[in-house]
BAKE-601019 format. One record per residue: residue number from 1; x, y, z of N, C-alpha, C in turn; residue in three letters. Coordinates in pm, whole numbers. Example, Ala and Ser with C-alpha at 12.3 -4.5 7.8 and 13.67 -1.06 7.14 Angstrom:
! BAKE-601019
i:npx:npy:npz:capx:capy:capz:cpx:cpy:cpz:aa
1:1319:-569:780:1230:-450:780:1320:-330:780:ALA $
2:1285:-225:708:1367:-106:714:1290:3:787:SER $
! end
This chain:
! BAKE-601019
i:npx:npy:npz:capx:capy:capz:cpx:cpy:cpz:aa
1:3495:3958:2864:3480:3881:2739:3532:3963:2620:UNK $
2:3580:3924:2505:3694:3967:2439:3621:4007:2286:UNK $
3:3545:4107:2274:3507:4109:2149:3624:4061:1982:UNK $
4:3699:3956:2009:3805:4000:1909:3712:3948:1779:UNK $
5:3597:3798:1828:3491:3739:1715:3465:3811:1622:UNK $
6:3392:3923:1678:3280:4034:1628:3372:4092:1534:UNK $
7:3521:4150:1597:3563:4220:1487:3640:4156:1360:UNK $
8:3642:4000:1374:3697:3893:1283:3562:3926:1159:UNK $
9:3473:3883:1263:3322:3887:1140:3323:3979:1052:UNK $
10:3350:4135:1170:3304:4228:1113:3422:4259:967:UNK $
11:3543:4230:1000:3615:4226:882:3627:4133:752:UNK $
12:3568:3996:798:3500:3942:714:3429:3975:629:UNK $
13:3334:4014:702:3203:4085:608:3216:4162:475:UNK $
14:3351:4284:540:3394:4390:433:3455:4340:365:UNK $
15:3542:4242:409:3594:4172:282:3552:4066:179:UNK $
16:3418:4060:190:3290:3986:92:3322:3851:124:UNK $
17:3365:3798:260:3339:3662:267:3214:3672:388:UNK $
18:3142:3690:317:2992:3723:410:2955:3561:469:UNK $
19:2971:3453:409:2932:3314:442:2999:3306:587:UNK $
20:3131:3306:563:3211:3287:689:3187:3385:806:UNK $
21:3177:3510:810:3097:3646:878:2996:3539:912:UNK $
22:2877:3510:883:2757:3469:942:2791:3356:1031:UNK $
23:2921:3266:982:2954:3133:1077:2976:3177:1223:UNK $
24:3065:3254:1221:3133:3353:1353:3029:3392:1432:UNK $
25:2913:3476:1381:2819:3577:1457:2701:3401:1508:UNK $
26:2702:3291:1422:2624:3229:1464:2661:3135:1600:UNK $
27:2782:3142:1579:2851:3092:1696:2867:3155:1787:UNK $
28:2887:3274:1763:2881:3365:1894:2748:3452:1962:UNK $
29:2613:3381:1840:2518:3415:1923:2463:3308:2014:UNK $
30:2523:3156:1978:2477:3059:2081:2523:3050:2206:UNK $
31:2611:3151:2234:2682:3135:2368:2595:3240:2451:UNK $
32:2662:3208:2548:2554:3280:2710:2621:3461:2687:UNK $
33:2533:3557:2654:2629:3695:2661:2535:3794:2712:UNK $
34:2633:3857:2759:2494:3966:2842:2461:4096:2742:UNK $
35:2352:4123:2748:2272:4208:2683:2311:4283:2585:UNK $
36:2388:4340:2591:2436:4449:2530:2549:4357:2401:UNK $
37:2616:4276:2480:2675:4176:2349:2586:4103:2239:UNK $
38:2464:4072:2302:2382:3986:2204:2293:4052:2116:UNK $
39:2257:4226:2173:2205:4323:2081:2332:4317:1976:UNK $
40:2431:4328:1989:2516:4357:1904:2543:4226:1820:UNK $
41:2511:4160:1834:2531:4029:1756:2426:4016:1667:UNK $
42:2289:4048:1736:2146:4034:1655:2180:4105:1564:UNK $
43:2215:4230:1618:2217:4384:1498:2314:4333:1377:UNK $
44:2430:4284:1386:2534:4248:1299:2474:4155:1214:UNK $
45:2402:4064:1225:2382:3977:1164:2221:4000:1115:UNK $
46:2154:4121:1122:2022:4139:1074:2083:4223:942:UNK $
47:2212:4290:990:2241:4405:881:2324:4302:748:UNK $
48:2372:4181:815:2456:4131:671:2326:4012:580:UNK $
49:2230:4020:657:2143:3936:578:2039:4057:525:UNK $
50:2001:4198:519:1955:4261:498:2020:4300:389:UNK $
51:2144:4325:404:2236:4338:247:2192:4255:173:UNK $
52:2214:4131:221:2180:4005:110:2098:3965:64:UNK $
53:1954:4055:103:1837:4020:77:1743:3942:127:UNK $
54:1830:3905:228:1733:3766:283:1607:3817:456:UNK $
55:1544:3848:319:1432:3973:423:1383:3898:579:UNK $
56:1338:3752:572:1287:3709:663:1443:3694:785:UNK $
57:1537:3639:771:1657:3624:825:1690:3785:941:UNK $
58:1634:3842:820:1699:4037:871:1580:4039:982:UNK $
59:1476:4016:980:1338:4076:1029:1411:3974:1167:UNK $
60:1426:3831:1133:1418:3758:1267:1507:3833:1377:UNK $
61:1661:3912:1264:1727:3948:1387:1690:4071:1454:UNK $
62:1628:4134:1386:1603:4252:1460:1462:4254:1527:UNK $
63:1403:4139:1545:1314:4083:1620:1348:4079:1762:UNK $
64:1456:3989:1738:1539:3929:1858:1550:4091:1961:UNK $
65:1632:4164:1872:1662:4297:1934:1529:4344:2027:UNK $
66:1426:4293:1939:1294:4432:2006:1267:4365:2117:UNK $
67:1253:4190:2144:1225:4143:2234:1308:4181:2362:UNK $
68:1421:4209:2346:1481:4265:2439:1499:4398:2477:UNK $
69:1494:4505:2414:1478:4661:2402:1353:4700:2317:UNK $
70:1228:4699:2318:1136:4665:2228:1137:4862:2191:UNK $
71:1236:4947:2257:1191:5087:2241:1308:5111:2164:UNK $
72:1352:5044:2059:1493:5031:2029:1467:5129:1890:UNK $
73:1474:5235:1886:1416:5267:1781:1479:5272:1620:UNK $
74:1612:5226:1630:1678:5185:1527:1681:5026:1460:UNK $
75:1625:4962:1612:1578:4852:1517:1457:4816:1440:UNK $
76:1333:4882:1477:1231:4894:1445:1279:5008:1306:UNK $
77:1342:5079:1296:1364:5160:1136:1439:5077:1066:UNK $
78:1577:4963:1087:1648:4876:1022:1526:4727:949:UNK $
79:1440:4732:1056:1361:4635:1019:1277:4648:920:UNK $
80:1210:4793:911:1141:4857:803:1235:4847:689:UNK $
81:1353:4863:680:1432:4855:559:1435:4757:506:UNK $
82:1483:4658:565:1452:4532:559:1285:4505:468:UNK $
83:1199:4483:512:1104:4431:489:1026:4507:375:UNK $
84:1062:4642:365:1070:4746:202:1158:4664:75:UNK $
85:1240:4588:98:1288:4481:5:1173:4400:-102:UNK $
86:1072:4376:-2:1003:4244:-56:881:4378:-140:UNK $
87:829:4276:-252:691:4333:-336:610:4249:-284:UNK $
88:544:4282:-176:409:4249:-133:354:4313:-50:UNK $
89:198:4328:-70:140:4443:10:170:4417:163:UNK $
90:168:4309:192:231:4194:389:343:4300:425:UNK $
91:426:4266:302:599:4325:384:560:4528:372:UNK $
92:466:4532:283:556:4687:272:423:4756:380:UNK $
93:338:4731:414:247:4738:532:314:4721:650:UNK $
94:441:4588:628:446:4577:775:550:4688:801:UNK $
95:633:4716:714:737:4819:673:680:5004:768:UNK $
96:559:4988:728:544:5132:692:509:5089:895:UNK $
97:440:5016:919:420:4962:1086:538:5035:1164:UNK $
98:648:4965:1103:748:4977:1191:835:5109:1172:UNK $
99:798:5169:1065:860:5286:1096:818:5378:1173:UNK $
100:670:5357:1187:583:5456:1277:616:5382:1396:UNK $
101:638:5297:1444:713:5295:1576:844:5340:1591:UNK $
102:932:5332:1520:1103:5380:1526:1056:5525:1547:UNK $
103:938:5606:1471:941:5771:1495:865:5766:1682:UNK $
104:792:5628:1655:730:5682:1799:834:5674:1924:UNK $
105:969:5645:1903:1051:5570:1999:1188:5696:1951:UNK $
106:1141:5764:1889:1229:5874:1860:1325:5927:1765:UNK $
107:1291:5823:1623:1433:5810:1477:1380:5940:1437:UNK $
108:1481:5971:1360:1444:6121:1276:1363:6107:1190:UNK $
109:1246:6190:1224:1123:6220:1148:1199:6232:946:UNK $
110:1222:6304:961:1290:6302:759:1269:6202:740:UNK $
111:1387:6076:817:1405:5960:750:1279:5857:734:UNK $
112:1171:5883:889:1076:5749:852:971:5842:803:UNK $
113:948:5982:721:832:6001:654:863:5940:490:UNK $
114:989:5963:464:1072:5962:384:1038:5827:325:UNK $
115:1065:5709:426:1059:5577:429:906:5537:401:UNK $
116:838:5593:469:640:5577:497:634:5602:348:UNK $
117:656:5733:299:636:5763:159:632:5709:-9:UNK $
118:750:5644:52:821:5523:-42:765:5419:-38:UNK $
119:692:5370:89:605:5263:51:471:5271:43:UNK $
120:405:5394:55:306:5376:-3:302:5378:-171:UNK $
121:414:5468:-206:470:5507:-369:414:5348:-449:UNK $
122:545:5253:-327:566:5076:-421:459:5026:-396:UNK $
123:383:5048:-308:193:4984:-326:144:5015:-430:UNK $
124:141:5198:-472:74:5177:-571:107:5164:-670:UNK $
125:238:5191:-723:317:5181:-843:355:5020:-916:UNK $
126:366:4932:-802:338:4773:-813:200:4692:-793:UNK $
127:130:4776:-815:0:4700:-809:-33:4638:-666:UNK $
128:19:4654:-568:22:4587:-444:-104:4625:-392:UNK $
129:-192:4690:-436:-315:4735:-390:-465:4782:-520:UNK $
130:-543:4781:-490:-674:4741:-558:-655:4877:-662:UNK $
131:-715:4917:-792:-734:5026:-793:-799:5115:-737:UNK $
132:-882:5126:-666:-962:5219:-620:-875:5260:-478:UNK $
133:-751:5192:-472:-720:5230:-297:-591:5323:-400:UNK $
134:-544:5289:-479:-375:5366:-575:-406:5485:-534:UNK $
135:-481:5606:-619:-477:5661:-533:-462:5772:-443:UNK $
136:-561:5695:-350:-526:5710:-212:-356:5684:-149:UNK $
137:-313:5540:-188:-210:5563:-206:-110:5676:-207:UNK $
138:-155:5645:-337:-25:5796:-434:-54:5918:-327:UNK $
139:-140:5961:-291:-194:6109:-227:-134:6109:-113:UNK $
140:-152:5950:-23:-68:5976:104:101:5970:146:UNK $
141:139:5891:-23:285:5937:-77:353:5994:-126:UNK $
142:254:6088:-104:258:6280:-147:307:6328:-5:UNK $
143:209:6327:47:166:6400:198:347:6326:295:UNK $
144:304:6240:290:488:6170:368:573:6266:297:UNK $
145:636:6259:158:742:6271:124:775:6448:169:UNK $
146:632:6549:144:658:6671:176:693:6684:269:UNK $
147:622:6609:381:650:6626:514:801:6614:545:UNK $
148:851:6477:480:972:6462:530:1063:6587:510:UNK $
149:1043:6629:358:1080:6773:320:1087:6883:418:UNK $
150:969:6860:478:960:7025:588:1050:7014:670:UNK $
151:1078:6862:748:1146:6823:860:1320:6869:758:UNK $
152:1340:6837:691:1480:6827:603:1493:6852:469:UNK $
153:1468:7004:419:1407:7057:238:1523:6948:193:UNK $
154:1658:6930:243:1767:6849:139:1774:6700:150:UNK $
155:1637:6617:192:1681:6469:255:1639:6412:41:UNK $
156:1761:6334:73:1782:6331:-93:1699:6188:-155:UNK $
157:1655:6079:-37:1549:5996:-22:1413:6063:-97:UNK $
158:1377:6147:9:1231:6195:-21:1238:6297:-161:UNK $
159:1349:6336:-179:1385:6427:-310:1365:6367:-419:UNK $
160:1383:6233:-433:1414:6176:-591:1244:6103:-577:UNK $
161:1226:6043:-461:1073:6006:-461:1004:6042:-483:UNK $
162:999:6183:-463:912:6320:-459:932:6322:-627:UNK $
163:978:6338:-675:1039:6396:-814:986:6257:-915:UNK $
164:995:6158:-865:951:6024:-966:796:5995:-930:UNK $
165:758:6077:-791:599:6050:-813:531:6166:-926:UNK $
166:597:6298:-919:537:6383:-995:567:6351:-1180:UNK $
167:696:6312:-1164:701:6272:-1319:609:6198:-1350:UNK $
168:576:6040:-1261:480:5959:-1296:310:6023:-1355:UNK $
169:270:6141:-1253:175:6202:-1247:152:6293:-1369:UNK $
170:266:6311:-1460:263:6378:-1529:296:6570:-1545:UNK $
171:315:6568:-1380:373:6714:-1343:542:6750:-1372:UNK $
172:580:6710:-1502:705:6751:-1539:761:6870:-1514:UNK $
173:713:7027:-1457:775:7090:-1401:815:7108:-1255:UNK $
174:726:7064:-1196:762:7014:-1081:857:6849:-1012:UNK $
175:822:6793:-1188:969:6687:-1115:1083:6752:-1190:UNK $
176:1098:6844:-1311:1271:6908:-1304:1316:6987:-1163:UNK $
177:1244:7047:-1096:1267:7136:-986:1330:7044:-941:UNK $
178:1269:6947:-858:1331:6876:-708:1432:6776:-830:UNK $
179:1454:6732:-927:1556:6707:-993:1642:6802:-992:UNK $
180:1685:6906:-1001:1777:6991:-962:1806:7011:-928:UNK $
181:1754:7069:-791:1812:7010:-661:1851:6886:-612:UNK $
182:1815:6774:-633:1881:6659:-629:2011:6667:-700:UNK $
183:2056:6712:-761:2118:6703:-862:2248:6774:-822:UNK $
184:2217:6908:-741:2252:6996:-684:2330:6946:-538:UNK $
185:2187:6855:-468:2283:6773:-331:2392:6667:-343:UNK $
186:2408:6620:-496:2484:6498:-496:2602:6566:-672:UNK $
187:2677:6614:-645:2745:6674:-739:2849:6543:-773:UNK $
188:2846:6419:-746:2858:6329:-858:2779:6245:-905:UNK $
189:2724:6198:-869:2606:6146:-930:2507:6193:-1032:UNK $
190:2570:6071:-1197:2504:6112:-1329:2346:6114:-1269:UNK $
191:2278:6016:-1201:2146:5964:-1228:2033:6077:-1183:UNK $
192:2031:6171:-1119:1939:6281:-1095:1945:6348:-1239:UNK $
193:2051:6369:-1335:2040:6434:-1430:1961:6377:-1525:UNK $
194:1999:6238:-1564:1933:6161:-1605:1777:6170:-1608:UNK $
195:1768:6173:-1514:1642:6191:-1425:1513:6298:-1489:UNK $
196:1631:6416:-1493:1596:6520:-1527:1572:6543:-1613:UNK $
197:1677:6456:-1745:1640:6473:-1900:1519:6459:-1939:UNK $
198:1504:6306:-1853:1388:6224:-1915:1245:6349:-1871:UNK $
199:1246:6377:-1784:1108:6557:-1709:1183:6623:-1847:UNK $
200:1266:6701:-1886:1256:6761:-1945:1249:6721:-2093:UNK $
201:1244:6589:-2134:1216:6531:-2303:1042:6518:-2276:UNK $
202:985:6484:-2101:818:6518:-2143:782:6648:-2165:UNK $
203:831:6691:-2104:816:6858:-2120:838:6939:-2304:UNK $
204:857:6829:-2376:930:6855:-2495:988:6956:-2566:UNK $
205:1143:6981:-2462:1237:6978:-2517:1335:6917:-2530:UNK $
206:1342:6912:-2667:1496:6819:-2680:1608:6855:-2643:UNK $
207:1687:7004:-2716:1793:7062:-2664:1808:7044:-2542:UNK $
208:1712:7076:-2441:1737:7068:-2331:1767:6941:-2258:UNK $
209:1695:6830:-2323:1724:6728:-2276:1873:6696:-2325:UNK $
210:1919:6705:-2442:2058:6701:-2499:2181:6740:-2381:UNK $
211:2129:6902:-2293:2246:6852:-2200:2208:6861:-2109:UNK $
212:2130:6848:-2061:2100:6767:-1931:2179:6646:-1910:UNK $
213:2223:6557:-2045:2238:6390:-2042:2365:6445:-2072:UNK $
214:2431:6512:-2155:2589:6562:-2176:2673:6600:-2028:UNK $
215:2566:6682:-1929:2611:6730:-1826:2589:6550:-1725:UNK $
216:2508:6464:-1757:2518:6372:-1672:2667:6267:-1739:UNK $
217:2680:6303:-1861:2819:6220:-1904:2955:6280:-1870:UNK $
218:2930:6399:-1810:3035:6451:-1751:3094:6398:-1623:UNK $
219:2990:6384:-1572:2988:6366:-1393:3063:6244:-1409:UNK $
220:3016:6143:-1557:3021:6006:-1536:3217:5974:-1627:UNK $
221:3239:6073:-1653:3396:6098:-1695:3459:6151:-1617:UNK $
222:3431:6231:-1537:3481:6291:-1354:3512:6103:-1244:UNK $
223:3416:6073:-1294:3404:5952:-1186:3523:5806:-1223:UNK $
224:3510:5827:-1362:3580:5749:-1416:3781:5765:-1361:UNK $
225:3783:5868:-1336:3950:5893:-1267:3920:5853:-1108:UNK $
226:3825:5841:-1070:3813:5735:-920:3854:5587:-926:UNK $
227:3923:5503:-833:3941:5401:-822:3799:5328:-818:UNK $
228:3827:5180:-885:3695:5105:-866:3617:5107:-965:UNK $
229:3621:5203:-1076:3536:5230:-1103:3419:5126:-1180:UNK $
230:3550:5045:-1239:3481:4928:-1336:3384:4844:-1259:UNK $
231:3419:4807:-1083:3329:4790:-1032:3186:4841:-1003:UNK $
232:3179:4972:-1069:3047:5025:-1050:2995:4995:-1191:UNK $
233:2851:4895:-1158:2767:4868:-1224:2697:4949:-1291:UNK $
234:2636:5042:-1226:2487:5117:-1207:2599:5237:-1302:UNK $
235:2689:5265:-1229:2716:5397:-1333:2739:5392:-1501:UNK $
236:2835:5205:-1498:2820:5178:-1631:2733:5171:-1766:UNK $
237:2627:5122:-1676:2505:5106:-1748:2418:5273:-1790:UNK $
238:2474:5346:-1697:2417:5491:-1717:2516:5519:-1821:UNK $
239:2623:5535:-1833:2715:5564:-1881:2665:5508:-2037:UNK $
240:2602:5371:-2046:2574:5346:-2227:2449:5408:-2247:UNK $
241:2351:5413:-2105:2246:5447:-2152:2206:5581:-2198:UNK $
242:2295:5689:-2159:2320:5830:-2168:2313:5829:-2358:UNK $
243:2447:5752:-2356:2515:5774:-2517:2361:5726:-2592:UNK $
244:2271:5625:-2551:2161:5551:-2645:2067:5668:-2620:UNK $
245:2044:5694:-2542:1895:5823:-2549:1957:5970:-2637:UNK $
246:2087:5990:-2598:2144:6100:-2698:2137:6083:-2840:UNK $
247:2165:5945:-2877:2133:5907:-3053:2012:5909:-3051:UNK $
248:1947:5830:-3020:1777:5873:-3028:1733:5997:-3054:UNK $
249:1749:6067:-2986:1740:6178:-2952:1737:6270:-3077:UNK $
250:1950:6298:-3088:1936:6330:-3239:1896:6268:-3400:UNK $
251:1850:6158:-3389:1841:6118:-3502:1666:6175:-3504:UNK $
252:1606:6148:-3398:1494:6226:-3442:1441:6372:-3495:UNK $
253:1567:6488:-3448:1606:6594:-3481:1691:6603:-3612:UNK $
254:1711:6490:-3655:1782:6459:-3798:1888:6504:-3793:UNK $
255:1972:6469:-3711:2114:6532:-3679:2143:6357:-3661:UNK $
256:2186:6369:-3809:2258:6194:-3807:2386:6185:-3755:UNK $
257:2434:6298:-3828:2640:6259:-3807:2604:6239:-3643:UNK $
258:2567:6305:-3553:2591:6289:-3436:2537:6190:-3384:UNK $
259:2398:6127:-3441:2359:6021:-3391:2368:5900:-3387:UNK $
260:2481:5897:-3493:2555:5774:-3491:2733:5771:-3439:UNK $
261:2755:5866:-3404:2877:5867:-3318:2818:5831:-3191:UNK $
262:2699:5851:-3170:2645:5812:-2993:2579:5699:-2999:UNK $
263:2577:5622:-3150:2569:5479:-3145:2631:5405:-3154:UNK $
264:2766:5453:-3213:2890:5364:-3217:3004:5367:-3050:UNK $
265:2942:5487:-3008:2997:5489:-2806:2904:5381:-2746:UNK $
266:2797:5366:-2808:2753:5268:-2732:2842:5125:-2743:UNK $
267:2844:5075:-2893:2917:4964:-2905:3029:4964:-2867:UNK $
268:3109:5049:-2856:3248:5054:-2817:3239:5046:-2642:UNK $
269:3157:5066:-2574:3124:5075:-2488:3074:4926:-2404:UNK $
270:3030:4894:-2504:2994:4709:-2425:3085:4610:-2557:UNK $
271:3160:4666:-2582:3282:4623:-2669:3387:4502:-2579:UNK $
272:3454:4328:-2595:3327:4259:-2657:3240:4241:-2533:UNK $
273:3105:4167:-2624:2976:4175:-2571:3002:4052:-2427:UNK $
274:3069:3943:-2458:3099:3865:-2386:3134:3857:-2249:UNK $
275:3200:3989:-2240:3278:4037:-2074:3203:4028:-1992:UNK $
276:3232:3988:-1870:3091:3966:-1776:3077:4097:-1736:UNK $
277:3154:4189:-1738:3079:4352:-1703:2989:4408:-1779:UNK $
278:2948:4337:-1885:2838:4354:-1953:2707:4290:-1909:UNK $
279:2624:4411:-1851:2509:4333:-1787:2407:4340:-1902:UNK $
280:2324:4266:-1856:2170:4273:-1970:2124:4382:-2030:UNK $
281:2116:4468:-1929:2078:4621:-1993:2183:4673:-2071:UNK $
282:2337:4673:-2052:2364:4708:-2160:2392:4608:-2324:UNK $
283:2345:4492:-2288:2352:4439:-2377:2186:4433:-2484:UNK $
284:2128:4511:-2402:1993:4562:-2462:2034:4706:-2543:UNK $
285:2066:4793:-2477:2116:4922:-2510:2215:4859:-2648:UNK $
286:2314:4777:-2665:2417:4731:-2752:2321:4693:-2902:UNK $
287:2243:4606:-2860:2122:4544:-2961:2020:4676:-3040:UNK $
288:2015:4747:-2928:1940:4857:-3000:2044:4980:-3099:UNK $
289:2120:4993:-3045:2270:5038:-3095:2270:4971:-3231:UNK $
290:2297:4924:-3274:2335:4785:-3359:2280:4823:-3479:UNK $
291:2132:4756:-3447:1992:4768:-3523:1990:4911:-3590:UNK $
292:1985:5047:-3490:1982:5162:-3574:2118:5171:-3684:UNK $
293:2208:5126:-3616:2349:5173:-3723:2313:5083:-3854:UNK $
294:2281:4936:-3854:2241:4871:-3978:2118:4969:-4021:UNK $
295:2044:4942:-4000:1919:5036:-4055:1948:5175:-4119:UNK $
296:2026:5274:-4078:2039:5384:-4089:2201:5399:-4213:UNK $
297:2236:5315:-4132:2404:5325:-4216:2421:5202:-4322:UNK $
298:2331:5114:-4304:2398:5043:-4397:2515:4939:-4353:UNK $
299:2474:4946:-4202:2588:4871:-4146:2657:4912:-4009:UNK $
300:2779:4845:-3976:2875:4919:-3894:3012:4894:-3920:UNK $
301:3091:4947:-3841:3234:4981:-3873:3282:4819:-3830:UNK $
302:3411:4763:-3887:3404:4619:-3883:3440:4632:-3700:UNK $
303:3530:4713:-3635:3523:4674:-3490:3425:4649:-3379:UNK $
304:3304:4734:-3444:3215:4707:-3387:3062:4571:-3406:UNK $
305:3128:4529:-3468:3031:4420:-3531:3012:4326:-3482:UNK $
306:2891:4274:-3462:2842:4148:-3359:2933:3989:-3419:UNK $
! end
C-alpha cells in the first residue's frame, strides 16, 4: 500500500491548507489499514488538530492510538499537550494524568516533570482551583519544575516556568538567575530578557532594567535580517513593547529627550494603525504612546498622528 496520501496531507498541512490535509487523513482513516498505517494516521491528524486547537478532536486521536498500543508513550505525552490547551481544572488534571503515564511507559522524565509543573502553575495561577488548594498547588509546581531541572539543569520549558513562578512569588533574585540562563540557552530570543527586565525593575533597578530591554532590542534587530520576519507576531509586539517600557521607564527618571524618542519608535512602529500586522496589543502600546507624547509634548510630530 502506497503511502503517497499521507505525504500529499503531510505537505498540505505545511503548506497551511490544513482543511484539505484533514480531508485526505479522513479518508484514509476510513479504509481497512494495518496497524502501524492507522497509528500513523491517528498520530497525523491528532497533531494538525492540536495545532489548531481543537483539544477534544486531538484527545480523540490519540485515543484511538492508546486503544491500540495503550503503552505508547508518546501518545499519552502528545495528548497531555493537547489537553494543557484548555483552562479548566477537567483538562489540566487530565493533562497532568497522562503525562504520568507517558513517564510510566518511558518519555523523558525533563519533559513530563516539566509538563506536570506547568499545570499545576495554570491551576493555580487561573483560579482553576479553591484557594486553600493554590498553594499547594504552587509548592508542587515548584517541586516538578526542579526536578525536571535535576533530570536536564538546561530544559528551557521548566526554565522560564521556574523563573515566572518565582517572579510571581515575589523572589526577584532568583527569577533574574534562571532568566539568564534562559537567556543564555536561546541567544535569539528577545523574550527571556524581557523577562528579566521586568525581575530586575522589581528588584528596583532601573538602569538595569534599561539594558536588559536595549540588549533584548538587539536580539530583536539581529532577527530582523532573517527572512519572514514580518510574519513573526510575538517578536513584533515585543519589539513595540520594549520601546513602551523604555519611555516609561525614562520619563520616570526624568530623562525626557529619551523618553520620547522611545515614544515616537513606538508610533512609527505600528505606523499606519490600520495594517492588519497591527495586533491589539500593539495598538494598545500605540494608544499609550500617543497619550504620553500629547500630555508631555504638547502633541506629536504630524507623521505620527492618529
Amino acid at each position: 500500500m502506497s503511502d503517497t496520501a499521507l505525504l500529499a496531507a503531510e505537505r498540505l498541512a505545511q503548506g497551511g491548507d490544513v482543511e484539505e490535509a484533514i480531508k485526505v487523513l479522513l479518508t484514509e482513516r476510513a479504509k481497512e489499514n494495518p496497524p502501524p498505517r492507522q497509528l500513523t494516521i491517528h498520530g497525523m491528524l491528532g497533531d494538525i488538530y492540536s495545532r489548531q486547537f481543537e483539544t477534544d478532536r486531538a484527545v480523540a486521536e490519540y485515543d484511538a492510538i492508546l486503544e491500540i498500543m495503550p503503552q505508547l508513550e508518546l501518545a499519552h505525552f502528545k495528548k497531555a499537550t493537547a489537553l494543557k490547551q484548555l483552562l479548566t481544572r477537567e483538562s489540566q488534571e487530565a493533562a497532568i494524568a497522562a503525562l504520568r503515564e507517558s513517564y510510566r511507559f518511558g518519555h523523558a522524565g525533563s519533559e513530563v516533570f516539566s509538563g506536570i509543573g506547568f499545570c499545576y502553575k495554570m491551576l493555580a495561577d487561573f483560579g482553576l482551583v479553591t484557594e486553600a488548594q493554590r498553594e499547594d498547588c504552587l509548592k508542587q509546581a515548584k517541586e516538578d519544575l526542579l526536578r525536571s531541572l535535576e533530570m536536564d539543569p538546561e530544559h528551557c520549558h521548566a526554565l522560564r516556568h521556574l523563573a515566572d513562578l518565582e517572579f510571581n512569588a515575589g523572589d526577584f533574585k532568583d527569577a533574574q538567575d534562571h532568566y539568564w540562563k534562559l537567556s543564555a540557552l536561546s541567544p535569539k530570543d528577545p523574550l527571556p530578557l524581557v523577562r528579566l527586565a521586568h525581575a530586575i525593575h522589581s528588584s528596583g533597578d532601573p538602569q538595569g532594567t534599561l539594558v536588559s530591554l536595549q540588549q533584548a532590542l538587539d536580539r530583536i534587530l539581529a532577527g530582523k535580517q532573517s527572512p519572514g520576519w514580518e510574519q513573526n507576531t510575538m517578536f513584533r509586539e515585543t519589539e513595540v513593547d520594549c520601546h513602551l517600557y523604555r519611555a516609561e521607564i525614562l520619563r520616570a527618571l526624568s530623562n525626557m529627550q529619551d523618553a520620547r524618542k522611545e515614544y515616537e519608535a513606538v508610533l512609527d512602529l505600528t505606523a499606519p494603525v490600520e495594517k492588519e500586522s497591527v495586533t491589539m496589543k500593539m495598538k494598545s502600546c500605540r494608544e499609550r504612546a500617543f497619550e504620553m507624547l500629547r500630555a508631555n509634548w504638547n502633541g506629536v510630530s504630524a507623521n505620527n498622528r492618529q
